[in-house]
MARNUVEX-69168 format. One record per residue (C-alpha): z, x, y. Coordinates in steps of 0.02 Angstrom, whole numbers, plus 50000, padded with zeros to 5 digits. Each point is the difference from the previous one (the first is absolute). Example, Ala and Ser with C-alpha at 12.3 -4.5 7.8 and 13.67 -1.06 7.14 Angstrom:
<atoms>
+-------+-------+-------+
|     z |     x |     y |
+-------+-------+-------+
| 50390 | 50615 | 49775 |
| 49967 | 50069 | 50172 |
+-------+-------+-------+
</atoms>
This chain:
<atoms>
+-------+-------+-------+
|     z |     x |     y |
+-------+-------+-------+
| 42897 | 47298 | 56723 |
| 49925 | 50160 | 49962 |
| 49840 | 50020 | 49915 |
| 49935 | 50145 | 49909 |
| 49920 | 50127 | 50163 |
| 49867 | 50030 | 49841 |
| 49932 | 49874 | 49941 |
| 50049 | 49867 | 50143 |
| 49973 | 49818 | 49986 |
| 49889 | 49941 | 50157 |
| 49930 | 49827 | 49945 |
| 50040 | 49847 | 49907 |
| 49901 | 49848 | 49986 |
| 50108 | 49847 | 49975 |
| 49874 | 49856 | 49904 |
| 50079 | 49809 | 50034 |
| 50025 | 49887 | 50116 |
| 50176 | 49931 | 49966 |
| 50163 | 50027 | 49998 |
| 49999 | 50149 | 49862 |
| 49862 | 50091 | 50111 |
| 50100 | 49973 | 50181 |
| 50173 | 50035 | 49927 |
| 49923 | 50170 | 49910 |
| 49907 | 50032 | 50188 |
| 50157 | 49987 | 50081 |
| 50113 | 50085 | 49893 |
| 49874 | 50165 | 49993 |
| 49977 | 49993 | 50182 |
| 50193 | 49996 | 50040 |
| 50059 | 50131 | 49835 |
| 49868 | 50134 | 50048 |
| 50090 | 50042 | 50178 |
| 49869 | 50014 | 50099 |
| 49892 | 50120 | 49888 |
| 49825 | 49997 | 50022 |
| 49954 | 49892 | 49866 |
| 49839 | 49865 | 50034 |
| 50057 | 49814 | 49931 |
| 49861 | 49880 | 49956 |
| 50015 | 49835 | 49952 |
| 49835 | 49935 | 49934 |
| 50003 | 49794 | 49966 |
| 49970 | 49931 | 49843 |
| 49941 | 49800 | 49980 |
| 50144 | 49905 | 49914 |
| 50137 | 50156 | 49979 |
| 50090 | 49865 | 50106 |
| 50008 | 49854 | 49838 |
| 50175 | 50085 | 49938 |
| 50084 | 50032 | 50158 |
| 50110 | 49835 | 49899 |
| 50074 | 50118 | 49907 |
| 50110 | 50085 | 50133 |
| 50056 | 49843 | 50069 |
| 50176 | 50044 | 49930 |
| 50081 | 50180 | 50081 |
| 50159 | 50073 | 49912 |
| 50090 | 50107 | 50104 |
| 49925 | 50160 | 49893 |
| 49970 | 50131 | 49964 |
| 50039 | 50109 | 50144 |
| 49929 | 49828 | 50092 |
| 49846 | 50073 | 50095 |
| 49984 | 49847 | 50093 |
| 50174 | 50039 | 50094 |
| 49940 | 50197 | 50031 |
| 49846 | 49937 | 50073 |
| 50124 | 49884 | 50127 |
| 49984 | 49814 | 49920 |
| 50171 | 49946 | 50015 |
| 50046 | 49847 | 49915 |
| 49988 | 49910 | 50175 |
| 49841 | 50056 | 50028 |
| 49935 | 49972 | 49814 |
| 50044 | 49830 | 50052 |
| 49922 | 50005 | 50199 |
| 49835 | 50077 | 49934 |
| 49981 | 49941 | 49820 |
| 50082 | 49823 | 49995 |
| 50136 | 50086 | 49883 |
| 50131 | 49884 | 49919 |
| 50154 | 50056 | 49883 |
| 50048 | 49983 | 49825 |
| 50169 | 50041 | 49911 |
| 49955 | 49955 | 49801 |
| 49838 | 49920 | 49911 |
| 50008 | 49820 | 49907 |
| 49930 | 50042 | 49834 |
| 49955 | 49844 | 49870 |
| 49893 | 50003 | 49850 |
| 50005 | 49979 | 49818 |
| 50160 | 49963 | 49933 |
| 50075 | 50027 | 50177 |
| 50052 | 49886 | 50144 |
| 50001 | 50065 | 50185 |
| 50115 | 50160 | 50016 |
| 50042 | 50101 | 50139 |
| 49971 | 50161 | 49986 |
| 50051 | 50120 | 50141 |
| 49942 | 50133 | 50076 |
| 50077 | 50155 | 49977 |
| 50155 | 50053 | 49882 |
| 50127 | 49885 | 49911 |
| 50192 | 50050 | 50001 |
| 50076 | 50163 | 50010 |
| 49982 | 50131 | 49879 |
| 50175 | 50092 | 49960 |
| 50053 | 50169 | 49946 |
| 49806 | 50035 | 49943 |
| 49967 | 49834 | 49896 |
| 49892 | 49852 | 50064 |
| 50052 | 49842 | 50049 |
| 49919 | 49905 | 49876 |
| 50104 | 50073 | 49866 |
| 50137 | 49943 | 50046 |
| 49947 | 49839 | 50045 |
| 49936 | 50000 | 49815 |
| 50171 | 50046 | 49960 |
| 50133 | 49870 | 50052 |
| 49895 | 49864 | 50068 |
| 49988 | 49833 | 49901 |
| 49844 | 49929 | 50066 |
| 49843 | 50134 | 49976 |
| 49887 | 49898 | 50083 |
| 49852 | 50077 | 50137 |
| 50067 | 49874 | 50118 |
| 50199 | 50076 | 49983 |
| 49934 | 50177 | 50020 |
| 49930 | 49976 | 50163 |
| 50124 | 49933 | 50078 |
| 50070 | 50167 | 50039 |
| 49893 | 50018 | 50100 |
| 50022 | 49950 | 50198 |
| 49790 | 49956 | 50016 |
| 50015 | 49887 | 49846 |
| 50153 | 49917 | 50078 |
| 49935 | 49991 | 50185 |
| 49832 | 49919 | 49927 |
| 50101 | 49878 | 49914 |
| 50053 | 49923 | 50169 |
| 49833 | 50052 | 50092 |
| 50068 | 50132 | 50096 |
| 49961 | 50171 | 50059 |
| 50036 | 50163 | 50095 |
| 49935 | 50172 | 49986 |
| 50078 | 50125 | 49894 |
| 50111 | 50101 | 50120 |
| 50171 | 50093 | 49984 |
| 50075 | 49847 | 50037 |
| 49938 | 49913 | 49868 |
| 50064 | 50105 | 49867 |
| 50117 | 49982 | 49863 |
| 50044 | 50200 | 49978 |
| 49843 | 50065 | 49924 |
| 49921 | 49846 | 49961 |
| 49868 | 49946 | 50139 |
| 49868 | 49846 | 49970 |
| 49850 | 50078 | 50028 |
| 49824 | 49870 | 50129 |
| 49825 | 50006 | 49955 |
| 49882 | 49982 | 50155 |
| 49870 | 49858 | 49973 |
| 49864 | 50048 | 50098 |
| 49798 | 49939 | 50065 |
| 49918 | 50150 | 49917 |
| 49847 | 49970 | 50107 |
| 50073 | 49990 | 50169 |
| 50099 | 50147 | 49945 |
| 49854 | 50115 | 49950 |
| 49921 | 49973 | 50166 |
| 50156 | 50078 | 50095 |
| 49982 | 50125 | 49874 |
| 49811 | 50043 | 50063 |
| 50041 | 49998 | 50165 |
| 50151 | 50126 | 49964 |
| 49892 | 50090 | 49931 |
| 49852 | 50019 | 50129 |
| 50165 | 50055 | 50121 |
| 49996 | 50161 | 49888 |
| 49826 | 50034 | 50006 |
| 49950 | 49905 | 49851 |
| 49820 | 49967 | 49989 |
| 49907 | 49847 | 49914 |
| 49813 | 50032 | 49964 |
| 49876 | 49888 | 50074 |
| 49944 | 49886 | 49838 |
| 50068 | 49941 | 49840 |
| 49971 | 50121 | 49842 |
| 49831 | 49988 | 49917 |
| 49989 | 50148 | 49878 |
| 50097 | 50145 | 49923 |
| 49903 | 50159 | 49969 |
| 50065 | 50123 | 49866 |
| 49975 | 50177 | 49984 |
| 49969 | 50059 | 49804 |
| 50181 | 50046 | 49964 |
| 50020 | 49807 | 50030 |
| 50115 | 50039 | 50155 |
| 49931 | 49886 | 50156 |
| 49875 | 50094 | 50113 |
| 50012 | 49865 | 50135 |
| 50001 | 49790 | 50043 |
| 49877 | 49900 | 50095 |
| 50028 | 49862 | 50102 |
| 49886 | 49861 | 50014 |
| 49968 | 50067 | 50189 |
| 49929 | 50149 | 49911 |
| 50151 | 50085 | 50058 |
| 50031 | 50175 | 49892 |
| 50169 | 50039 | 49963 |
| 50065 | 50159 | 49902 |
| 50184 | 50065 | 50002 |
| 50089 | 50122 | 49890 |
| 50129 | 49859 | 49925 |
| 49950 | 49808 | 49957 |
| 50118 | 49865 | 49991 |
| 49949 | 49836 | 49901 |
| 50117 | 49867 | 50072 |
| 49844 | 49857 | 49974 |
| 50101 | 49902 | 49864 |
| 49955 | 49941 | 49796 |
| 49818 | 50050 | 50057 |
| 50031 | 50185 | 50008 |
| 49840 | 50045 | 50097 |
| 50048 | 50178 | 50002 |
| 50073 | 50035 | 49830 |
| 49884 | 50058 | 49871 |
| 49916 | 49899 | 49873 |
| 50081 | 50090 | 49869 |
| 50171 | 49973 | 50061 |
| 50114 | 49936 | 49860 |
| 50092 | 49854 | 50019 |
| 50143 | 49956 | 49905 |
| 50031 | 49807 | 49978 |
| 50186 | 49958 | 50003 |
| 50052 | 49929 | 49819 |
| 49996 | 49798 | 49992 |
| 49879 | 50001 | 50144 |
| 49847 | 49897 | 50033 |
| 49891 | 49936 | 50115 |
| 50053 | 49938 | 50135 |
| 49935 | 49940 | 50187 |
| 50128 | 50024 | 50149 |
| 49999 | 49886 | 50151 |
| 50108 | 49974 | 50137 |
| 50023 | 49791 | 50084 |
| 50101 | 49999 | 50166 |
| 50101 | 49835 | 50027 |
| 50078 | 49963 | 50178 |
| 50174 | 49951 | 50024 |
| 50074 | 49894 | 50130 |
| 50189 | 50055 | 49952 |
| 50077 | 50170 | 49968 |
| 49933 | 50110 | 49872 |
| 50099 | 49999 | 49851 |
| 50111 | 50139 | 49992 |
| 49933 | 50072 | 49826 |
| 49837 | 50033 | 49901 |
| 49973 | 49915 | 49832 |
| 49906 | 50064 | 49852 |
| 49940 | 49878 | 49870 |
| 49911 | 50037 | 49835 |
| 49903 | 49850 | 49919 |
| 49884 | 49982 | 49887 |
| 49848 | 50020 | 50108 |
| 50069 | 50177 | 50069 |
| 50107 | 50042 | 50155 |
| 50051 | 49927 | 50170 |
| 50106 | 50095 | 50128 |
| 50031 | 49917 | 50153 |
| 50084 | 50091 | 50160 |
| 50071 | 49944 | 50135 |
| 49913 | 50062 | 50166 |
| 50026 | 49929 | 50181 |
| 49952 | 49836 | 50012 |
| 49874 | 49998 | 49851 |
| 50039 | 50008 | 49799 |
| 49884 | 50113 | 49920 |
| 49969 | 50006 | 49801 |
| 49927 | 50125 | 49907 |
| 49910 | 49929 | 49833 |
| 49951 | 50111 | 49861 |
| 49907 | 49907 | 49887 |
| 49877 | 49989 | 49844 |
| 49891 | 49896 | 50067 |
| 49964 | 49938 | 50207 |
| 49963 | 49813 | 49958 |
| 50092 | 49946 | 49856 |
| 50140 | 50160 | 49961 |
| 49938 | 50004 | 49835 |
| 49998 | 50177 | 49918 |
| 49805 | 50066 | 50020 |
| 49891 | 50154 | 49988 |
| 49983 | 50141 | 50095 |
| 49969 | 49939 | 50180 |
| 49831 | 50041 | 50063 |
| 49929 | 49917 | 50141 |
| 50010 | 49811 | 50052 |
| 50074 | 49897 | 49881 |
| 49849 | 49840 | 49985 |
| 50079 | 49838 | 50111 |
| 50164 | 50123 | 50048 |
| 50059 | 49945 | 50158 |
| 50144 | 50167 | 50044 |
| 49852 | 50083 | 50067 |
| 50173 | 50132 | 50074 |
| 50033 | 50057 | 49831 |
| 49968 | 50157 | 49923 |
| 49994 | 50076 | 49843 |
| 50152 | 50104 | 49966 |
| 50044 | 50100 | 49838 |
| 50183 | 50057 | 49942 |
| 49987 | 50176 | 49962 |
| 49985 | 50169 | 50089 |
| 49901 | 50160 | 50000 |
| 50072 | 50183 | 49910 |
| 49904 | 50096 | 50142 |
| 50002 | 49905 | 50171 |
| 49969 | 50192 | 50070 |
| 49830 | 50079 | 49907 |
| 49928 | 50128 | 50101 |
| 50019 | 49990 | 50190 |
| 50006 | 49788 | 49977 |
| 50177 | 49935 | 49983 |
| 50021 | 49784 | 49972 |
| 50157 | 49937 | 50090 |
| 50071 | 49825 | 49970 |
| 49904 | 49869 | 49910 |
| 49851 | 50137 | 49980 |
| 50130 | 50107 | 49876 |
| 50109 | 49846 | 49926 |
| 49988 | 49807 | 49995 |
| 50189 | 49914 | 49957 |
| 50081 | 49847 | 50026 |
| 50066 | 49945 | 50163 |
| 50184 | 50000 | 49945 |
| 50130 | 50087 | 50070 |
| 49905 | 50077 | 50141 |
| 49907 | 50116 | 49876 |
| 49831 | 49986 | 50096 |
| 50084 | 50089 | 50142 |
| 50121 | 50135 | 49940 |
| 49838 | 50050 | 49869 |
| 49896 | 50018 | 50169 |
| 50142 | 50078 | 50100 |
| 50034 | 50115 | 49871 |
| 49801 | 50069 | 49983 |
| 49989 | 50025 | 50169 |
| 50176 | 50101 | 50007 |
| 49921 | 50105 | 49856 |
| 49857 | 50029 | 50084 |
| 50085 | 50047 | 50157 |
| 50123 | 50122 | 49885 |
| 49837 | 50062 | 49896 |
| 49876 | 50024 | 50142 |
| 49894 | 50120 | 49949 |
| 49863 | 50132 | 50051 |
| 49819 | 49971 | 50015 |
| 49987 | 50053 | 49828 |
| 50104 | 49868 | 49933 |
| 50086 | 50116 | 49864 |
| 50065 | 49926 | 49858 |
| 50158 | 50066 | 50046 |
| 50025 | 49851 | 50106 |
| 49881 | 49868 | 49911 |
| 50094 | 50024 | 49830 |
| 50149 | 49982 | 50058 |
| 49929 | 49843 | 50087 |
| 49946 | 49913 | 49881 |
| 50149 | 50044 | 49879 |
| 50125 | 49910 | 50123 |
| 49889 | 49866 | 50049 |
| 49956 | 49951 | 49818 |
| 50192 | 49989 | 49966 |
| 50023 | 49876 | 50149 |
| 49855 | 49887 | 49944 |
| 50056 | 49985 | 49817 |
| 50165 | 49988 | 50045 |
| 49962 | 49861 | 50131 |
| 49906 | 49925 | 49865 |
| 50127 | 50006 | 49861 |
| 50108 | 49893 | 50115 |
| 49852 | 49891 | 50016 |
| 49952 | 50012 | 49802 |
| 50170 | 49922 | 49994 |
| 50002 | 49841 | 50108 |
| 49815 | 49953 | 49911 |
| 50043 | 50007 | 49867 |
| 50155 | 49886 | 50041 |
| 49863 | 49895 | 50075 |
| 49908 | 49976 | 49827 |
| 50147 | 49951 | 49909 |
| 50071 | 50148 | 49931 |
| 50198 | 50009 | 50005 |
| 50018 | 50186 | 50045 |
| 50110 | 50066 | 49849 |
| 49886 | 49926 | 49877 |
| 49834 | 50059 | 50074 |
| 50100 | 50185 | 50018 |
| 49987 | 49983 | 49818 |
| 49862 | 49897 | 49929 |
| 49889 | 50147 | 50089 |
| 49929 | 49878 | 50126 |
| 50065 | 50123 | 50132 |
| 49934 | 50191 | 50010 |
| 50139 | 50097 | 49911 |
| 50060 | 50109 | 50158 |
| 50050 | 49825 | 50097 |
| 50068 | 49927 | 49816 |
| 50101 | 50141 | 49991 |
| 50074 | 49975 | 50177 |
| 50017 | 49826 | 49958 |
| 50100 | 50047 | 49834 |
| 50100 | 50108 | 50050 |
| 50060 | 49904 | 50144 |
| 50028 | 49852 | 49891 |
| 50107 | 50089 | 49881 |
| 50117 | 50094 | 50135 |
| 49935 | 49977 | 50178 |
| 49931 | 50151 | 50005 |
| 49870 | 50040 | 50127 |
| 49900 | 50179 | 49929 |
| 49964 | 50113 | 50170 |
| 49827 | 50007 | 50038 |
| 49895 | 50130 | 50133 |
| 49932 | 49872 | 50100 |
| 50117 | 49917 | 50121 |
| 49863 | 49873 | 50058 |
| 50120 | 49854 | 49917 |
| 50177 | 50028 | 50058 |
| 50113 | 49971 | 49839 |
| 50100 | 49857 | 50088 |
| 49796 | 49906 | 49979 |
| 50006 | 50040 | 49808 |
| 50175 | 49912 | 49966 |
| 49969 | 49861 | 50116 |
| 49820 | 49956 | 49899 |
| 50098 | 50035 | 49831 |
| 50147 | 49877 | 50048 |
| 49865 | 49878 | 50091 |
| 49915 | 49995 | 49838 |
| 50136 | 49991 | 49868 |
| 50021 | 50177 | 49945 |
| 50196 | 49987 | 50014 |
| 50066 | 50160 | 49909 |
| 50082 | 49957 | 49820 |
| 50146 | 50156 | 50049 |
| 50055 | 50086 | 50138 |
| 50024 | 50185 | 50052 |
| 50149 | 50059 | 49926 |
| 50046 | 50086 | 50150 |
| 50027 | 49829 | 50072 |
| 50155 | 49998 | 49904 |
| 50102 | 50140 | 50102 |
| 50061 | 49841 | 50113 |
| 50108 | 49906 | 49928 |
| 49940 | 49811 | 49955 |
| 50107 | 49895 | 50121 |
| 49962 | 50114 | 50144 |
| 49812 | 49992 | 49958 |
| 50029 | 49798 | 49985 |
| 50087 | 50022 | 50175 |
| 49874 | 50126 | 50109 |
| 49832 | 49877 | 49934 |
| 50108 | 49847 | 50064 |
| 50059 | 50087 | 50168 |
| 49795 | 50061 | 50025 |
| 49929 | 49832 | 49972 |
| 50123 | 49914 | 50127 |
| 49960 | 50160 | 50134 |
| 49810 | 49953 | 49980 |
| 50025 | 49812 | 50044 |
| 50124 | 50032 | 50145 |
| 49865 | 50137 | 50063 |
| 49862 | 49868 | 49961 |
| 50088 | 49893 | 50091 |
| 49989 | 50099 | 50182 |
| 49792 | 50002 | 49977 |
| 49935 | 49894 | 50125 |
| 49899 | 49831 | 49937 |
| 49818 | 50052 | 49988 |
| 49940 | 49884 | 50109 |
| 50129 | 50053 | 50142 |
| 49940 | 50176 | 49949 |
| 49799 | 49952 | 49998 |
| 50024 | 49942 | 50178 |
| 50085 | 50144 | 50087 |
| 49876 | 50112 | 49916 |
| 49862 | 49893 | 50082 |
| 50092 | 49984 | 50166 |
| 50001 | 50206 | 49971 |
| 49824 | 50005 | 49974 |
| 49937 | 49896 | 50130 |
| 50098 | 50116 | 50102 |
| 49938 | 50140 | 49936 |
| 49805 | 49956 | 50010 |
| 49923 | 50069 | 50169 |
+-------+-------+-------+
</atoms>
């Protein structure tokens, strides 16, 4: 990477102490190529709580875990990783479904799958759709094997999401980073000093440690020690309250081989599959009884989840303002579905890499930053918008109309209801195969479909969907039991472990 000979960038101070602060460390220390660019990481009490939320890895974007050498086998040797092929989803109105990971069908001659699915198919059911899909059929007889060539029906591949400890996994992280010269200050932060332009003159550790730096990363969580006060935040729409906690549950058999997702009334519960343990995620109103609540603030009186945290849906317009930029849950809070945790935090830290700017910070670079990374958080949360308000018993289509949802995501919802049609948007944060799976999931089946669907004759239409779906249950078929798979991984890693 080159940087600017003028105005170079020779410092960066790096404010968490989880996996958001390590993964930015190690990313800067490997991307800048050996420049002379001084990495500090200074810890921050409790940045740790929503290390939860990247308990679930998709394979992107660009997957920075893989360029910084985790394999999936060592994912799994140094972070107790387990795999996934689809989520269970339940929730109002909606018994357990398996939705997979990754696309469903083949698109052909430049129209989606789902169109003509919606076109000759008698039974438009969530349930129907996904079975063209080789995860959905391999989880329905608890198997699995990793997406590879082999595994392919022509262009359609199931796609494996990593289940991983996020704890364990920060701490190789750290130490990667120290290998590259990465430097952790001696205390916890205690203060932020700013200069009058409100840009940050320097940190304090508790160790009265001083610690200036031309570029400072937040990566310290909801808190947001570094960000202004003035910062905006923008609350995603049907949002409240909430308190996020994670309870770990250890299994004596196989992990299952998917994740489930269940809305209730109290709020949300994911649970993933990781090594030996079960871990589930709960996002709710309230710690003690799940009933909707207040703002959180504090210690609930006689509230025994003394682990959770208080955690609101939403994100920032300006995670970069001045030379501070907010990464991960610092710049957007959104639900744990579908990995979005992860790709919005893989993303930021891509950008950053992409963006990296002088000492200056020039708003050549921060604009831009913030432009892109305010797309990916609304768009994350759009997706999210949707499911809750699934959750709190509004059927899609009608809450698309009856102005419950914000007008850009009831016009998605519209138009996709009418004709299938998904509009193009900048970000790519949610891959469009995401968007018709949560439609379909949640009963958005379109009323038409493209036109253009109609260049193949019926029968032969009737004939390619029936020779697919028989293709995805013999390839189902060949996956390996996941218990039979579970063990050889194991026998791998125990192997593999020094």
């Amino acid at each position: 990477m080159k940087l600017d000979p003028g105005r170079p960038l020779r410092s960066v101070v790096i404010a968490g102490s989880g996996l958001e602060a390590w993964l930015a460390a190690a990313v800067l220390a490997l991307r800048l190529d050996g420049r002379r660019v001084d990495i500090t990481v200074c810890p921050v009490s409790g940045s740790q709580d929503w290390d939860g939320l990247y308990t679930a890895l998709p394979a992107w974007p660009g997957d920075l875990f893989r360029d910084l050498g985790y394999s999936d086998l060592k994912l799994a040797t140094l972070a107790d990783a387990s795999f996934s092929l689809g989520t269970r989803v339940s929730g109002p109105g909606l018994e357990a479904v398996i939705k997979p990971h990754g696309p469903v069908g083949i698109n052909v001659g430049g129209v989606a799958f789902h169109h003509y699915w919606r076109r000759v198919s008698t039974r438009l059911t969530p349930d129907d759709y996904f079975r063209y899909s080789p995860g959905t059929e391999a989880l329905r007889r608890s198997a699995l094997a990793p997406p590879v060539p082999a595994n392919a029906l022509g262009p359609l591949q199931h796609e494996m999401v990593r289940h991983v400890d996020p704890w364990a996994l920060q701490k190789h992280l750290r130490h990667q980073a120290y290998a590259m010269d990465v430097r952790e200050a001696r205390g916890p932060l205690a203060e932020v000093q700013r200069a009058d332009d409100g840009r940050i003159a320097g940190l304090t550790t508790t160790r009265g440690e001083k610690l200036s730096a031309d570029l400072f990363v937040d990566c310290t969580g909801p808190n947001r020690r570094l960000c202004s006060e003035a910062s905006a935040w923008e609350a995603a729409p049907l949002s409240r309250a909430a308190w996020l906690w994670a309870e770990h549950e250890h299994r004596d058999a196989a992990p299952l081989p998917w994740s489930s997702l269940s809305g209730t009334e109290a709020g949300w519960k994911a649970v993933f599959p990781r090594g030996t343990e079960e871990v589930t995620l709960h996002l709710a109103g309230d710690r003690t009884t799940g009933e909707a609540s207040g703002t959180p603030a504090g210690e609930a009186p006689g509230n025994p989840r003394g682990n959770a945290v208080p955690y609101h849906i939403g994100h920032t317009p300006t995670p970069w303002e001045g030379n501070c930029v907010a990464l991960g849950s610092a710049a957007a809070s959104v639900l744990p579905l579908d990995g979005l945790p992860a790709r919005l935090l893989m993303n930021m830290v891509q950008r950053l890499v992409a963006l990296l700017p002088g000492r200056d910070c020039h708003p050549a670079e921060t604009l831009e930053f913030n432009q892109l990374s305010a797309e990916d958080a609304r768009e994350a949360n759009h997706l999210g918008t949707l499911y809750e308000a699934w959750r709190q018993g509004h059927a899609p289509r009608e809450a698309a109309i009856d102005g419950t949802l914000p007008e850009p995501l009831a016009l998605r919802v519209r138009l996709f209801a009418r004709r299938g049609w998904l509009s193009p948007r900048d970000s790519q944060l949610v891959p469009e195969d995401c968007w018709r799976a949560a439609f379909i999931l949640l009963g958005v089946i379109p009323d038409h479909h493209d036109r253009l669907a109609d260049r193949i004759e019926r029968d032969q239409v009737e004939e390619n969907l029936l020779a697919l779906k028989h293709k995805v249950r013999q390839i189902a078929r060949t996956f390996p039991a996941h218990d039979e798979y579970f063990a050889a991984m194991q026998a791998t890693i125990r192997e593999a472990r020094p």
